[in-house]
MDAnalysis code that builds the backbone (N, CA, C; Angstrom):
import MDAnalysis as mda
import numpy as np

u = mda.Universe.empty(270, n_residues=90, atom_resindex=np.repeat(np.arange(90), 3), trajectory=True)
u.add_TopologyAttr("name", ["N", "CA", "C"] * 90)
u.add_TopologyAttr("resid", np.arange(1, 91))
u.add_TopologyAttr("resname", ["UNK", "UNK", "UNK", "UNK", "UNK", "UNK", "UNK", "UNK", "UNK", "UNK", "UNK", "UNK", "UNK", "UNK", "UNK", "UNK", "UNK", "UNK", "UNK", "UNK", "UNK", "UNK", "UNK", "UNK", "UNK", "UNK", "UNK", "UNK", "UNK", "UNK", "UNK", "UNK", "UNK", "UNK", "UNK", "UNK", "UNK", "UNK", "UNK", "UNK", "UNK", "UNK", "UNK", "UNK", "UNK", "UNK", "UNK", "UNK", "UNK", "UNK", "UNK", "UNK", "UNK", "UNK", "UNK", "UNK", "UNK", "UNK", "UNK", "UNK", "UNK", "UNK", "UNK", "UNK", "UNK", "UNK", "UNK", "UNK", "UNK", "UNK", "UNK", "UNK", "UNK", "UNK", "UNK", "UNK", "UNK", "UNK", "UNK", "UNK", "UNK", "UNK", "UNK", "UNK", "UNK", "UNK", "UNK", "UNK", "UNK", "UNK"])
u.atoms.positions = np.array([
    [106.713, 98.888, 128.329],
    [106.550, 99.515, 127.033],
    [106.800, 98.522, 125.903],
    [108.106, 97.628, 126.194],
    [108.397, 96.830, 125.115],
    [107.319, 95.549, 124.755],
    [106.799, 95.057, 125.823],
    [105.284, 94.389, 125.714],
    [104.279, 94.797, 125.136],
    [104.049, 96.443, 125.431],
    [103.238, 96.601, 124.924],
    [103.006, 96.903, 123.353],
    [104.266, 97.164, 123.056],
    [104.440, 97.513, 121.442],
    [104.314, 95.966, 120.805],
    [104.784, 94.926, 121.679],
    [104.806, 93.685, 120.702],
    [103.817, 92.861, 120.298],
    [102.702, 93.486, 121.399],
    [101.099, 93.362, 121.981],
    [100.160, 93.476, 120.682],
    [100.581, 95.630, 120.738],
    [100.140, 95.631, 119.494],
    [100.532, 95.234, 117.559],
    [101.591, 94.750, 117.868],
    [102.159, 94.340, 116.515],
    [101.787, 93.177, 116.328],
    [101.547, 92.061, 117.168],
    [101.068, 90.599, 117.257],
    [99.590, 90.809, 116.722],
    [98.863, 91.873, 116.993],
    [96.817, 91.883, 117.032],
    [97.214, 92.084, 115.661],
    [97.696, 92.068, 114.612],
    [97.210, 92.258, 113.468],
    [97.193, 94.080, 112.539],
    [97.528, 94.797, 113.453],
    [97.338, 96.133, 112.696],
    [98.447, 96.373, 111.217],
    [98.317, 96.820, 110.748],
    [99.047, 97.353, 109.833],
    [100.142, 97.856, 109.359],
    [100.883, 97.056, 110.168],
    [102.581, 97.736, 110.900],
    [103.464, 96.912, 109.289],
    [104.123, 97.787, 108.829],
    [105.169, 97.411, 107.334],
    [105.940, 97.483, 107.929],
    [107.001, 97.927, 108.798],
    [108.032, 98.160, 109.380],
    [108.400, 98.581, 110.927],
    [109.839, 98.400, 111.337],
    [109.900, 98.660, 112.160],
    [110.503, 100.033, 112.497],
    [110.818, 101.367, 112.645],
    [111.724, 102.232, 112.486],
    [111.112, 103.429, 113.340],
    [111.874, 104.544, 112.867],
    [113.450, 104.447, 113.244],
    [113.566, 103.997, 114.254],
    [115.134, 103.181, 114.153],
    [115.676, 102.597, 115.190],
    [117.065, 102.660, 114.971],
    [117.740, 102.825, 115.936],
    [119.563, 103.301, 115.734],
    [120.192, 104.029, 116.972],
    [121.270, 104.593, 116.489],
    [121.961, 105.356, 117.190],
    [122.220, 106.317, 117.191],
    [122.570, 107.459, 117.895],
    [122.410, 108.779, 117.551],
    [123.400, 109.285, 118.602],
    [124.249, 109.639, 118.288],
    [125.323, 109.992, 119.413],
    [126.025, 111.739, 118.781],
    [125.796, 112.354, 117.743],
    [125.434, 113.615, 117.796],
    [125.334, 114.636, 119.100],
    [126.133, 115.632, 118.725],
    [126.054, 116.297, 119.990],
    [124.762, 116.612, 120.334],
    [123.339, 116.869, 119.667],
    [122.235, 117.340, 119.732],
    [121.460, 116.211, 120.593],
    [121.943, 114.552, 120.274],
    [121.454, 113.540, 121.476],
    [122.580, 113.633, 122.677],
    [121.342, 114.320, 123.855],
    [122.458, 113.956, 125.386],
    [121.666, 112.193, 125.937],
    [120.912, 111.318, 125.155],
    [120.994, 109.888, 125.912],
    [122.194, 109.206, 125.534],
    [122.405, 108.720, 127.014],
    [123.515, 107.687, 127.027],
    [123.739, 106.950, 126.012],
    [125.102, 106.810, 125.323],
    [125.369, 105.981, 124.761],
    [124.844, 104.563, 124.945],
    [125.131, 103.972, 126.075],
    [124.963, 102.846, 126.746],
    [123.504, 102.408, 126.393],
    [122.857, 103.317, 127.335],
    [121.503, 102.920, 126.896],
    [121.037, 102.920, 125.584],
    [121.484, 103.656, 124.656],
    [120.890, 103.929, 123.058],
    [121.345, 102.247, 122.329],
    [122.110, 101.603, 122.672],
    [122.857, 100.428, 122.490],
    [122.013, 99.018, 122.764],
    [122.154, 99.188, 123.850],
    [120.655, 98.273, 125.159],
    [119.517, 98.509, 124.053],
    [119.121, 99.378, 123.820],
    [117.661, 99.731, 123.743],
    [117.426, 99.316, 121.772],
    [118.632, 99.719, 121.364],
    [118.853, 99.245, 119.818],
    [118.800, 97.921, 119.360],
    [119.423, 97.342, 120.733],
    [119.625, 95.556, 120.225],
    [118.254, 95.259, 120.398],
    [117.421, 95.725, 121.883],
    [116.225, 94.755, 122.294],
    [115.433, 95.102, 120.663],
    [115.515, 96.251, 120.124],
    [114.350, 96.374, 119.013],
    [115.064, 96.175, 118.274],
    [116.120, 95.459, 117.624],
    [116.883, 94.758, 116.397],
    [115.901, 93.385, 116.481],
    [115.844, 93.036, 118.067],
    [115.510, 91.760, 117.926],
    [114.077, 91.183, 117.971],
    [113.474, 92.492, 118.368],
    [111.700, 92.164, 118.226],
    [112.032, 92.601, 116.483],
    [112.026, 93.284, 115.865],
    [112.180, 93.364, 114.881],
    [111.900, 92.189, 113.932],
    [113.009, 91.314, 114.684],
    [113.280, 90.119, 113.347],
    [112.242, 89.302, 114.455],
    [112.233, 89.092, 114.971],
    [110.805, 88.065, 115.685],
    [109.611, 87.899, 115.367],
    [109.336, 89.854, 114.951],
    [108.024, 89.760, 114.074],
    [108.369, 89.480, 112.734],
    [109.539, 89.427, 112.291],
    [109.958, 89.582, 110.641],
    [109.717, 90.503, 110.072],
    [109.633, 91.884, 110.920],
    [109.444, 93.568, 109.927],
    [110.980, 93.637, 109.476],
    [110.913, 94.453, 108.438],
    [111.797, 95.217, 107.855],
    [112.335, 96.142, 108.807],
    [113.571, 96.805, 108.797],
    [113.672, 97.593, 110.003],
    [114.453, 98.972, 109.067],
    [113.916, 100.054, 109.829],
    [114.163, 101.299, 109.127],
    [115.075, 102.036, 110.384],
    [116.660, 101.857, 109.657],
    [117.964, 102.356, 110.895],
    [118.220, 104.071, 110.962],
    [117.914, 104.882, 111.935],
    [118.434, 105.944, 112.317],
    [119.630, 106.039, 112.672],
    [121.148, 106.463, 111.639],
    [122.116, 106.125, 112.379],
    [123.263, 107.653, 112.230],
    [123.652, 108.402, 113.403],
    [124.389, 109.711, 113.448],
    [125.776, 109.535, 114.398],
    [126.557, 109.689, 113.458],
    [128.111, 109.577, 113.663],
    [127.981, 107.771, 114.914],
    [127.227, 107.332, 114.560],
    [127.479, 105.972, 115.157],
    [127.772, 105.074, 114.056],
    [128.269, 104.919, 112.621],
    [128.060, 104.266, 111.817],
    [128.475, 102.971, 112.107],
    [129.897, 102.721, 112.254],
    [130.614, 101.223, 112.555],
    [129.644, 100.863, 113.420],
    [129.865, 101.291, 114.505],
    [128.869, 100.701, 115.917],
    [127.913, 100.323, 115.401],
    [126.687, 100.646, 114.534],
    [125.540, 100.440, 114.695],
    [125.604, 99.092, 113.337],
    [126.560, 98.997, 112.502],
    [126.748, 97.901, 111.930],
    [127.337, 97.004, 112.614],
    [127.746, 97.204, 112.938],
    [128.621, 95.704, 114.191],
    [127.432, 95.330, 115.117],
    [126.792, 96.410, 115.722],
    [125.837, 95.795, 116.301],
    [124.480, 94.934, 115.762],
    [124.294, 95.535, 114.628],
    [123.082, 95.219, 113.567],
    [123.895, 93.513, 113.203],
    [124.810, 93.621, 112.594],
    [125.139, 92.134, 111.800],
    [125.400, 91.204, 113.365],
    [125.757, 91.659, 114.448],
    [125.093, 90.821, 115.471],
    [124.226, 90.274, 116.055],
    [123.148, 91.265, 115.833],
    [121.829, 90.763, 115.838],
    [120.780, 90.529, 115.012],
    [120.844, 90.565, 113.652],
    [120.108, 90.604, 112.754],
    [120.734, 89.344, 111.980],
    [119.795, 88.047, 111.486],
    [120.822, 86.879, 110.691],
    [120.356, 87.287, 109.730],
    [121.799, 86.972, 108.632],
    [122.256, 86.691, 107.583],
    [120.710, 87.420, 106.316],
    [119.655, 86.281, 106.998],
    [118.734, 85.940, 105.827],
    [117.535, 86.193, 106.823],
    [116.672, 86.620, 106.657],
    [115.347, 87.045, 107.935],
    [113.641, 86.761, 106.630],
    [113.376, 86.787, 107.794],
    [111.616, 86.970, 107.238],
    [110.894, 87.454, 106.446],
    [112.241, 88.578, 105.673],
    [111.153, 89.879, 105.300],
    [110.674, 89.170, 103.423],
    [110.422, 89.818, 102.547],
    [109.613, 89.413, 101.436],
    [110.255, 88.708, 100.411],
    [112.039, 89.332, 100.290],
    [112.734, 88.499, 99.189],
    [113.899, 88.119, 99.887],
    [113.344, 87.603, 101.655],
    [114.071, 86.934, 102.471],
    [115.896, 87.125, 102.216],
    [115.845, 88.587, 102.099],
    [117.292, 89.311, 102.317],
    [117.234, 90.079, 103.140],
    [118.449, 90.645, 103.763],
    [118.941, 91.933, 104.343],
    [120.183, 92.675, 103.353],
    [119.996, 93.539, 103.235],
    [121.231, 94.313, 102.726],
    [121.266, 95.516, 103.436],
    [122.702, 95.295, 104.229],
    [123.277, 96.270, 104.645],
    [124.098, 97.190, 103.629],
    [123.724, 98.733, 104.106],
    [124.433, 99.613, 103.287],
    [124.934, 100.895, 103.559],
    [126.145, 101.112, 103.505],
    [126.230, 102.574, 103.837],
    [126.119, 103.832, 102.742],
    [125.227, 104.236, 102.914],
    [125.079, 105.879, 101.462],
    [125.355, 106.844, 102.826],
    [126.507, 107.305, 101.627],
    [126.978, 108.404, 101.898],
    [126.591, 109.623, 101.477],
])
């Protein structure tokens, strides 16, 4: 699956972003933590490979999914005014 999404993002289509992507640990999500984690980093990191912007889904995972994000996401990336800003709105 993950090939094939990077397949089509490489041919040129029209892709502005990457999203949602996150964590969701809400009683209403029964997937594994574990896996939601695994599966968050691999698309943190195609993400910045293609240099999309990435649009975060994040439910009662907040810390986690910033600790994990500023781990895998550098400083300064690809995108148009070659920033990231992390933010939490509350």
């Amino acid at each position: 699956m993950e090939a094939l999404l990077e397949r089509i993002l490489r041919r040129g289509h029209p892709v502005v972003a990457l999203g949602e992507i996150g964590l969701d640990y809400s009683a209403n999500n029964t997937t594994d933590h574990d896996l939601q984690r695994h599966v968050f980093r691999r698309q943190l990191l195609l993400g910045v490979a293609l240099g999309l912007p990435l649009v975060l889904h994040v439910r009662e995972a907040e810390e986690e999914a910033l600790e994990i994000t500023k781990a895998n996401v550098p400083r300064h990336s690809k995108t148009q005014d070659n920033q990231i800003i992390l933010e939490r709105v509350e």
